[in-house]
Structure formats: C-alpha cells, structure tokens
BAZAKE-949329 format. One line per field, with one value per residue (C-alpha): y negated, x negated, z; residue number from 1. Coordinates in steps of 0.001 Angstrom, whole numbers. Each point is the difference from the previous one (the first is absolute). Example, Ala and Ser with C-alpha at 12.3 -4.5 7.8 and 13.67 -1.06 7.14 Angstrom:
Y	4500/-3440 .
X	-12300/-1370 .
Z	7800/-660 .
seq	1/2 .
//
This chain:
Y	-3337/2910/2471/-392/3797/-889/-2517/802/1088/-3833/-1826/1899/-1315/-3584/-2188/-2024/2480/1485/-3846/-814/3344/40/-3461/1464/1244/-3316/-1397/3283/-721/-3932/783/2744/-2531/-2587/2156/906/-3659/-1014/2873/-690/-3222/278/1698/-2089/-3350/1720/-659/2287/1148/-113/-2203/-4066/-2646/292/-3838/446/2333/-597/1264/1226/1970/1649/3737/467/3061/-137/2504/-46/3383/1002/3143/-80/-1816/-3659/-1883/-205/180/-2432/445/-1704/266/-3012/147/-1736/463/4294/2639/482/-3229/-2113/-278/-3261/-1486/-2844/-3653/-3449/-21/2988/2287/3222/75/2515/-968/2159/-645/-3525/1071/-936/1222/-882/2357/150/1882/3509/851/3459/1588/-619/-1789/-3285/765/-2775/1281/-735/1980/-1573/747/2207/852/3893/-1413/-898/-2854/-2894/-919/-3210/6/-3868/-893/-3787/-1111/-3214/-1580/-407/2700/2936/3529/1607/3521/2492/3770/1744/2542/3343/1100/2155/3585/2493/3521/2647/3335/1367/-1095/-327/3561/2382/2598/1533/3313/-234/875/-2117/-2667/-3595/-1901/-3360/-1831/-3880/-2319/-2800/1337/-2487/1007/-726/-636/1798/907/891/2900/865/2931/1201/3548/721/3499/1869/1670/2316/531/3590/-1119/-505/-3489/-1837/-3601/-1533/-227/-2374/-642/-3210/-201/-2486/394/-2304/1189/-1199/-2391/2652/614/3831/1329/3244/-665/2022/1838/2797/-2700/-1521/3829/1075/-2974/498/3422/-640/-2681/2072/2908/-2394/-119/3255/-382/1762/-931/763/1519/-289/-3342/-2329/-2022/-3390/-2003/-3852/-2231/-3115/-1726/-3505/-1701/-2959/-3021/-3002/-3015/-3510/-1731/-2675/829/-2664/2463/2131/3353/3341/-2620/2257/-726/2829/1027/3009/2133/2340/3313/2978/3021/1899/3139/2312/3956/2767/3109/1589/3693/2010/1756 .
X	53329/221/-3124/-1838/778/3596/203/997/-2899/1385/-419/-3179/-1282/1552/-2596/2865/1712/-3203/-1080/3711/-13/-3318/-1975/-3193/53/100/-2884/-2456/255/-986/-2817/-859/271/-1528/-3207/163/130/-2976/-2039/381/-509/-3497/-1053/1287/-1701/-2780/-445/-1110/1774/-2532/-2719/-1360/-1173/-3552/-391/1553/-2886/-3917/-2507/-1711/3595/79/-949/-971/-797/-1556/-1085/-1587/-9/-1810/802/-2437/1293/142/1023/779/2982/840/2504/362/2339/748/1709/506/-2204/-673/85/3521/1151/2485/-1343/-302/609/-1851/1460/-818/-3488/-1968/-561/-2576/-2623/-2395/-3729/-2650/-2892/1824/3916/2645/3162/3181/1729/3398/3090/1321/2976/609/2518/-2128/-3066/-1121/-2962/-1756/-2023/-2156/-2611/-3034/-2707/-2790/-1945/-597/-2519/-544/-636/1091/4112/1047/3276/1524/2834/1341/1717/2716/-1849/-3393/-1531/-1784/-1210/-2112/-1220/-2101/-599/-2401/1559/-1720/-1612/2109/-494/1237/1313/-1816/1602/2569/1984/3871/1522/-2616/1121/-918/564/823/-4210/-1133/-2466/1361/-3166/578/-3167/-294/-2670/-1389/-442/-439/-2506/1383/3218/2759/2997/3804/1736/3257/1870/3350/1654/3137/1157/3445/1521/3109/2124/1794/3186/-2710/850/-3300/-1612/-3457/-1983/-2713/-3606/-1744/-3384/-2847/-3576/-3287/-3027/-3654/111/-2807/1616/1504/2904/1581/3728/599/3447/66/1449/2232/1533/-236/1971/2331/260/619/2563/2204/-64/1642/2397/806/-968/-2239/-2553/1247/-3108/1727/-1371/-2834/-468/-885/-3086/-505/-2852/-1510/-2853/-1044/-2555/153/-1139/939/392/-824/2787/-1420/1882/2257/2869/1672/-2024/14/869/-2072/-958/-1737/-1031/551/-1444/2741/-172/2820/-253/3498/1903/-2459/1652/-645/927/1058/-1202/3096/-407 .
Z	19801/-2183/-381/-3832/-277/-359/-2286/-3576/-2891/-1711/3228/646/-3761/417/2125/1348/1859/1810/866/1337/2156/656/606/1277/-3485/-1488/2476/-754/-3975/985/1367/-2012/-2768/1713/798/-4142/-967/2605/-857/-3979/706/2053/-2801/-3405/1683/1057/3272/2870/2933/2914/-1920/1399/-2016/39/761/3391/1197/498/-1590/3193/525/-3463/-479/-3357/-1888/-3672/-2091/-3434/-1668/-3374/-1755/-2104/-3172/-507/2337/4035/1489/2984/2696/2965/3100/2873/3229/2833/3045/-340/-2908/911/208/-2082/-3461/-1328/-3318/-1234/-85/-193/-1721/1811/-2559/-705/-2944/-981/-2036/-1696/-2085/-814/-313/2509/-14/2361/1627/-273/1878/-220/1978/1054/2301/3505/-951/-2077/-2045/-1864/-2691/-3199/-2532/-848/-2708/1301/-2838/1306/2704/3671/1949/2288/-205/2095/1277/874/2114/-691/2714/233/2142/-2124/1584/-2257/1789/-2654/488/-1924/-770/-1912/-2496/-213/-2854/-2278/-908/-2070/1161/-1802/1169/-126/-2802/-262/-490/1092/1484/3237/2150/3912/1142/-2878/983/-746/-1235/-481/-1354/-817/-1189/1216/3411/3015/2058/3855/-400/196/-2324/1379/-2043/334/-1565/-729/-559/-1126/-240/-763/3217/367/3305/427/-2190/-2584/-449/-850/970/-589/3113/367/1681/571/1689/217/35/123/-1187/-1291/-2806/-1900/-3199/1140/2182/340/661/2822/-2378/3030/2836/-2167/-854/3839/802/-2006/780/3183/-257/-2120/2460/2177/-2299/-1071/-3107/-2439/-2991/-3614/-1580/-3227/46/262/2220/-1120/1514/-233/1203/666/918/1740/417/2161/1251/2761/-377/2318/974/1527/3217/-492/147/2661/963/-1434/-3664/-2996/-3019/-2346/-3331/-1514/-2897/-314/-1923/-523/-1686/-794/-1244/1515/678/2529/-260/3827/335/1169/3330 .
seq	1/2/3/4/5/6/7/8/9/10/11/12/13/14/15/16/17/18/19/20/21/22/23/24/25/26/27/28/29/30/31/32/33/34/35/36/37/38/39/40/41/42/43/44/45/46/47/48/49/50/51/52/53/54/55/56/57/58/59/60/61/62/63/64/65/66/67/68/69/70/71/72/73/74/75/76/77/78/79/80/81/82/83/84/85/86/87/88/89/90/91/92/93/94/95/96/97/98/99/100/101/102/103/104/105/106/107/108/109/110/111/112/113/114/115/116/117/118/119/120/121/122/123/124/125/126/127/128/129/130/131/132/133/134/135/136/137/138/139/140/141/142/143/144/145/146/147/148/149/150/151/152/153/154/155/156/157/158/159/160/161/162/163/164/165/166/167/168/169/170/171/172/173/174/175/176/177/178/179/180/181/182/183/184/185/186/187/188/189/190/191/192/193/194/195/196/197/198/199/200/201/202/203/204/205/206/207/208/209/210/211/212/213/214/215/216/217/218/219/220/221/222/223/224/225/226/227/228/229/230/231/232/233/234/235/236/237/238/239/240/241/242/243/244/245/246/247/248/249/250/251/252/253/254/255/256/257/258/259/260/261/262/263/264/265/266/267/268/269/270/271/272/273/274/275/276/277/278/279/280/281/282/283/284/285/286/287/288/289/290/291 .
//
C-alpha cells in the first residue's frame, strides 16, 4: 500500500483515490460525520444528552434548586434547576403533566424550558410591583401529587454610594452606603477588578480579581479595594507580569441580600430555594500608584 506522501497533488485532492488507498480514511470521515449529524441533531430537536424524564423519578429523589432574583425594577426573575438524586446528578426535563409554577400577590406564571449547553433551566418573570413578600413555588406532579413551597423575598433597597463612574485612587476608601438597612442580617458583596498587565515582551492582557465578602446589613461598607489589589498583585508576580499604570483599573460590584425558602422537605437534601434582592453597581476606576 503506497504511503499518502507519495501519491500525486490530484489524487491527494480527489476523495476517491485517498478512500481506495486508504480505507481507514474512509471509516474516520464516517464517524466524524456521524458524530456531526448526532451532535446537530441533539441540538435541532432539542433534546438533552445526559437528561431523564422527570416522571420516571420521585419526588423524594429530586434535588431541586430555585432561585428568584429581583434587581430592583419590576418584576422577579425565576429560575429553577432539577436533577436526579444529588446537585450533580442527571438533570431532568419535565414530561407527562409535572410541571413548575410560580405565584405572588395573586399572579401565577408557568415555567417553561431553557436549554443551554450543560444544564436545563426552567424559568419565568413575574410582576413584583418594586416590593417584598411571600412567593410560592408549586410542583404538579403526573401522579396528582402537588409539593408547594414558599420564600419570603427581602425587602428591596437602593444603593446610595458610589455612583457609576467615580473615580478612585489605589488608598482611597470604597464607601458603599445603602438605604433601607436591615438591622441583623447580613448582606454578601462581591467585587471585581480588572486591570491592564504587561509581560517583559510588553505584550499586554487584562488580569482579573474576584472576592467575596459578608458583612452587617447596616446601611454602610467599606469595600476592602486594598485585598482585591494585593491579590492581584500577587498573582501576576507569579506570572511575570507587570501593571500598566497607564491605565485604570476598572472596579465592579454587587450586592445581595437574601433569604431561604421552606421546601417542605419533600425533596432530596441539601435541595434550596432562595430569594434574592440583587443590586450591582458598575464602571467604577482605580488608579494603581506606580512603585
């Protein structure tokens, strides 16, 4: 059998000659094509992968996890995520009759699927009319059966400091302020820096640094801007690389407040449902002193 090297720039271009000399050719582009055609497939009718129908599991078997986030304008948005048995278990798409809905203050609305890549999401917005209070979450089951659970928004708030765009130095206090305050309970921030770097060819990146915080729901923070810089400072010495002070750095935030919700333990452990008055403040600069 002659080596592919050796055959002709015409026989190389001519998809019957490679197949006739080389039929382990032929048999890679079937299944390459194959795997094309069941891929595109999966994905033009819509079904998933790895998923189960949902009527084939219990509800005693079914880790759920539902959250309803507000961010502050009209209305709540509603996502909610099954699987089978454990957080990391098959996800499982609704069939025969069980079926998610969401009420408030007299509105239901179903929830209906969103495919993604690795996940099935069933979602839904509902009218909140800029307020708290108590959402009920119902699973329908095939069977007859209804599970209904409930959650307590959070009251909403309004972020009063600092505004979009203000600009900061690296030993600047970060004051975030917002109003109502909660007394006892506690808020999570979490913050995000993004600043220009340079290695030693002086080709240049964006390096980033995430942290989380929680802190006293009492209406005033100072966003601790220092850790977020030393980390980052340290991560791109690690790296050989170096900050461009020609630049600002650029700081985002965001703010939850959160409660949990009852799920009637009628589902498997560790299941959570929660509500979420979501806040985010953006396009925020720093300016790194230079050593």
């Amino acid at each position: 059998m002659r080596n592919f090297e050796s055959l002709t720039e015409t026989e190389k271009e001519n998809d019957f000659a490679i197949t006739a000399h080389y039929p382990f050719v032929s048999l890679l582009r079937f299944f390459r094509q194959t795997f094309i055609l069941l891929i595109a497939g999966i994905f033009l009718s819509g079904c998933d992968l790895l998923s189960e129908d949902s009527d084939d599991v219990t509800s005693e078997n079914i880790y759920i996890l539902a959250e309803l986030t507000a961010k502050g304008n009209s209305s709540t948005y509603i996502k909610v995520n099954l699987h089978k048995n454990e957080s990391f278990g098959q996800p499982l798409e609704l069939v025969n009759g069980d079926k998610l809905t969401v009420s408030y203050l007299g509105n239901s609305v179903e929830l209906t699927k969103d495919n993604n890549i690795v996940e099935i999401d069933y979602t839904a917005s509902i009218a909140n009319q800029g307020q708290g209070g108590t959402y009920t979450l119902t699973f329908d089951r095939h069977d007859g059966s209804q599970i209904t659970s409930t959650v307590i928004m959070p009251e909403p708030y309004t972020i009063n400091s600092p505004s979009e765009h203000t600009v900061f130095r690296e030993n600047d206090n970060v004051a975030v302020t917002w109003s109502p305050a909660v007394t006892g309970n506690e808020l999570s921030f979490h913050g995000h820096l993004r600043c220009k770097t340079y290695e030693d060819d002086l080709s240049t990146e964006w390096d980033n640094e995430n942290e989380t915080w929680l802190t006293s729901d009492d209406g005033e923070y100072l966003l601790p801007l220092n850790k977020l810089i030393s980390n980052l400072t340290f991560e791109i010495t690690l790296e050989d690389e170096h900050f461009d002070y020609a630049a600002p750095c650029s700081l985002d935030f965001d703010i939850s407040r959160t409660n949990h919700g009852d799920l009637a333990g009628k589902y498997e452990s560790g299941s959570r449902l929660t509500a979420v008055q979501y806040r985010q403040i953006e396009n925020l600069s720093v300016w790194l002193i230079a050593d």
